[in-house]
C-alpha positions as CSV (number, residue, x, y, z in Angstrom):
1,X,2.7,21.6,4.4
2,X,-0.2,20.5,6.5
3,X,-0.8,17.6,8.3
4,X,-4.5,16.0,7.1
5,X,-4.2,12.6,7.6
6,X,-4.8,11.2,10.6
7,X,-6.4,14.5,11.7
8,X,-4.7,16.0,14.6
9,X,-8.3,15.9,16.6
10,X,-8.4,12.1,16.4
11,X,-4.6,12.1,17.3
12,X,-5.2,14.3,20.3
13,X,-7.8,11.8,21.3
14,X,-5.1,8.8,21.7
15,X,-2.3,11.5,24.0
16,X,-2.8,14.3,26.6
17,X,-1.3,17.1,24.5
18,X,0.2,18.4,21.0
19,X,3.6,18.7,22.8
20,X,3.7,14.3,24.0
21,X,2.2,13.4,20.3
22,X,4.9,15.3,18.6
23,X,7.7,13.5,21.1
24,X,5.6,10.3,20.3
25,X,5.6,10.8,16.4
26,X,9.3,11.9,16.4
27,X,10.6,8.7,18.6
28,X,8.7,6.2,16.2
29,X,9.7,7.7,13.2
30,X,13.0,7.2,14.6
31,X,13.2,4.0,15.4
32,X,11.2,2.8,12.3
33,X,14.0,4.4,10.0
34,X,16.6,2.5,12.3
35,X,14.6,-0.7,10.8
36,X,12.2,-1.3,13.3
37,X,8.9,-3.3,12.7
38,X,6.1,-1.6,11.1
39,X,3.0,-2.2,13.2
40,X,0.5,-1.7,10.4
41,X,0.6,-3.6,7.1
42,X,-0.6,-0.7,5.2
43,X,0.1,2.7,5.3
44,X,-1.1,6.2,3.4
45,X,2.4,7.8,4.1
46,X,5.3,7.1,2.7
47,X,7.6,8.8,5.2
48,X,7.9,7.5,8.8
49,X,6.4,10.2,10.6
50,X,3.3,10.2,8.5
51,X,3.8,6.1,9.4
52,X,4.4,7.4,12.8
53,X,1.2,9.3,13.2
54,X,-0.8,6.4,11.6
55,X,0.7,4.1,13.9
56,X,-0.3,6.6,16.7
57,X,-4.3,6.8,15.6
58,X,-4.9,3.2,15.2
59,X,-3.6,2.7,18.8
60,X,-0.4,0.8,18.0
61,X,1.9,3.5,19.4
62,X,1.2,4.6,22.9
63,X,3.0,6.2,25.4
64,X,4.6,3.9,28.2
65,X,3.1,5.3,31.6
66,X,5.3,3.5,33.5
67,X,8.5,4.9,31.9
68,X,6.9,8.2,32.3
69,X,6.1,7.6,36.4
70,X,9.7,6.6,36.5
71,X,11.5,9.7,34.7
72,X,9.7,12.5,36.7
């Protein structure tokens, strides 16, 4: 199975690499099957990555510099 939509270009435009979108995707999907808001109110996926990753290319989901600064 392929990933086709959002397009892993545009995706790559919103995070610095493949490996920090797939962290990124795999957190929100996560916490949006542990009932957490949706951010969009419509959605082509029906699973909570694909929600993830549309979450992720409409700039919704981003990744938390700070935290980031503070782990390293």
């Amino acid at each position: 199975m392929r990933v086709t939509y959002p397009s892993i270009d545009k995706l790559l435009d919103r995070v610095d690499s493949r490996y920090s979108l797939s962290v990124l995707a795999a957190k929100r999907a996560h916490e949006l099957e542990a009932g957490d808001p949706e951010a969009l109110k419509n959605y082509k996926s029906q699973k909570s990555v694909g929600k993830a990753l549309e979450e992720i290319e409409a700039g919704k989901v981003t990744i938390d510099q700070k935290h980031r600064e503070v782990n390293q």
